[in-house]
N, C-alpha and C positions, 0 to 999 in steps of 0.2 A: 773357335772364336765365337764366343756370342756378342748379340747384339743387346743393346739396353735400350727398348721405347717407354717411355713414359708419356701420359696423358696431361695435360695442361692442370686436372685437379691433383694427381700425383705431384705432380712439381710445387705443387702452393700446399699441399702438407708434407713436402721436405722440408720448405724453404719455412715453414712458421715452427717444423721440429726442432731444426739450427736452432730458431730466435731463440725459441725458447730456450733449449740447451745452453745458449750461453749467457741467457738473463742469469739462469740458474747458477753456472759457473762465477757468474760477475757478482750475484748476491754472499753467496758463501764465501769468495774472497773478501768481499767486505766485513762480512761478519765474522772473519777471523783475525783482517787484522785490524778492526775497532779500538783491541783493549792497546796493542802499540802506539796508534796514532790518539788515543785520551789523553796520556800522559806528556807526549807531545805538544797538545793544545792547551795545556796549562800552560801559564802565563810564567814565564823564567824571571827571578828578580834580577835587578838592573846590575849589570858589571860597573867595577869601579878601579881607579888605580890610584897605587901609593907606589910611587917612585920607578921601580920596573917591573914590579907586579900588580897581574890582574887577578880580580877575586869577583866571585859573588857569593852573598850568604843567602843561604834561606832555608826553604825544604818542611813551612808549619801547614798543614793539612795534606793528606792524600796524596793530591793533585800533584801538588808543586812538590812536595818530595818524592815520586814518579818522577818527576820532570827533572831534579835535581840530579838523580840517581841517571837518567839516560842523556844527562850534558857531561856526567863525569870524564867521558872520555875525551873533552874537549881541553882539560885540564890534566897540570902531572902533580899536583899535590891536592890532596881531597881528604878532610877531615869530617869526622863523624861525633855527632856528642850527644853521650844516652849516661840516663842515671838506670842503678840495680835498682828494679821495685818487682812486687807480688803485686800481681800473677804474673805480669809481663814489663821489660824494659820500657823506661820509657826516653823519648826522645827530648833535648833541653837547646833552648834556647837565651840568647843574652849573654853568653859567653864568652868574659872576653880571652881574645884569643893574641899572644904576643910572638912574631918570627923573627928568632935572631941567625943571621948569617953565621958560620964558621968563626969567625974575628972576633961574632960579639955585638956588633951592629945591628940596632935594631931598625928591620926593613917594614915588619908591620902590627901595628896596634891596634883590635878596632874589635868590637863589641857584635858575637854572631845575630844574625837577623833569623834564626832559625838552627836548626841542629846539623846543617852543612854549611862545610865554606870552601867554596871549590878555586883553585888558583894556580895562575902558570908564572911558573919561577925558573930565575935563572938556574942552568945547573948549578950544584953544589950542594953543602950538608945544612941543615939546619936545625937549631934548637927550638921546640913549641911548646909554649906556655900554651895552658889552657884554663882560667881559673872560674869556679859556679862556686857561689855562698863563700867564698875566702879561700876556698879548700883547692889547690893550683896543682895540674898533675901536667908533667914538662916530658915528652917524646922528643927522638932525636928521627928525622928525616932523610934522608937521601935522594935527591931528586936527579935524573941523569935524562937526556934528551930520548934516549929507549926505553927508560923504567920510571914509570910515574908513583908513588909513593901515597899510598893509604893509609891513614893512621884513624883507629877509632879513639876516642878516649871516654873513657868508663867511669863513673863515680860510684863510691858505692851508698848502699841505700840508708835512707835517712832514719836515724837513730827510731824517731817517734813511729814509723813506717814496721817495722819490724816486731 
């Protein structure tokens, strides 16, 4: 068995070793997760509802499309809208975007505020108008309470661009 004596100045550079140790600890957890909590602190655009679904569009700079991308999961239908361009896709907004029900019913009309429009539907299938400059490109959906439904929709790149 031994014994452990310590001196009163021993004890006061254990106890400033700790602080420190876990200043250090508590820094580098910050600074790792920074870049999660950034996208977070973007400013989410405002939800809105048309009869039983809720939407928000947006997702124009950086920030708010981070921010867009980590509410996805708040929502079971989540649409994406980029045009083909050199060197890189690009992302389009003012889209308008049309959701018909199974039957035909149309449940929403309305003009994207940015290159996402995230929204919780009831279950069932739907048909999605998407139309940029005239040119309307129409995806069919499946929305089911377990499986939420991702649809990008693609244009392709513009004539003069090429």
């Amino acid at each position: 068995m031994s014994i452990f004596i310590a001196t009163c100045d021993n004890l006061k550079e254990i106890d400033m070793s700790k602080r420190l140790a876990t200043a250090s600890i508590l820094i580098a957890g910050i600074a790792f997760a920074a870049p999660a909590f950034s996208s977070m602190s973007a400013q989410l655009p405002a939800e809105h509802k048309a009869g039983p679904i809720t939407y928000m569009s947006g997702g124009v700079g950086t920030d708010e499309a981070n921010a867009m991308k980590a509410a996805e999961h708040r929502y079971n239908l989540a649409l994406e809208f980029v045009r083909k361009s050199a060197p890189r896709d690009e992302y389009l907004a003012g889209i308008t975007v049309r959701v018909k029900d199974h039957s035909g019913k149309m449940l929403l009309d309305v003009d994207s505020n940015g290159p996402f429009l995230l929204s919780r539907m009831p279950a069932g299938k739907y048909t999605i108008a998407a139309s940029n400059d005239g040119h309307v490109l129409t995806k069919v959906a499946e929305v089911t309470s377990k499986r939420p439904a991702r649809l990008v929709f693609v244009w392709p790149e513009r004539a003069a661009e090429k």
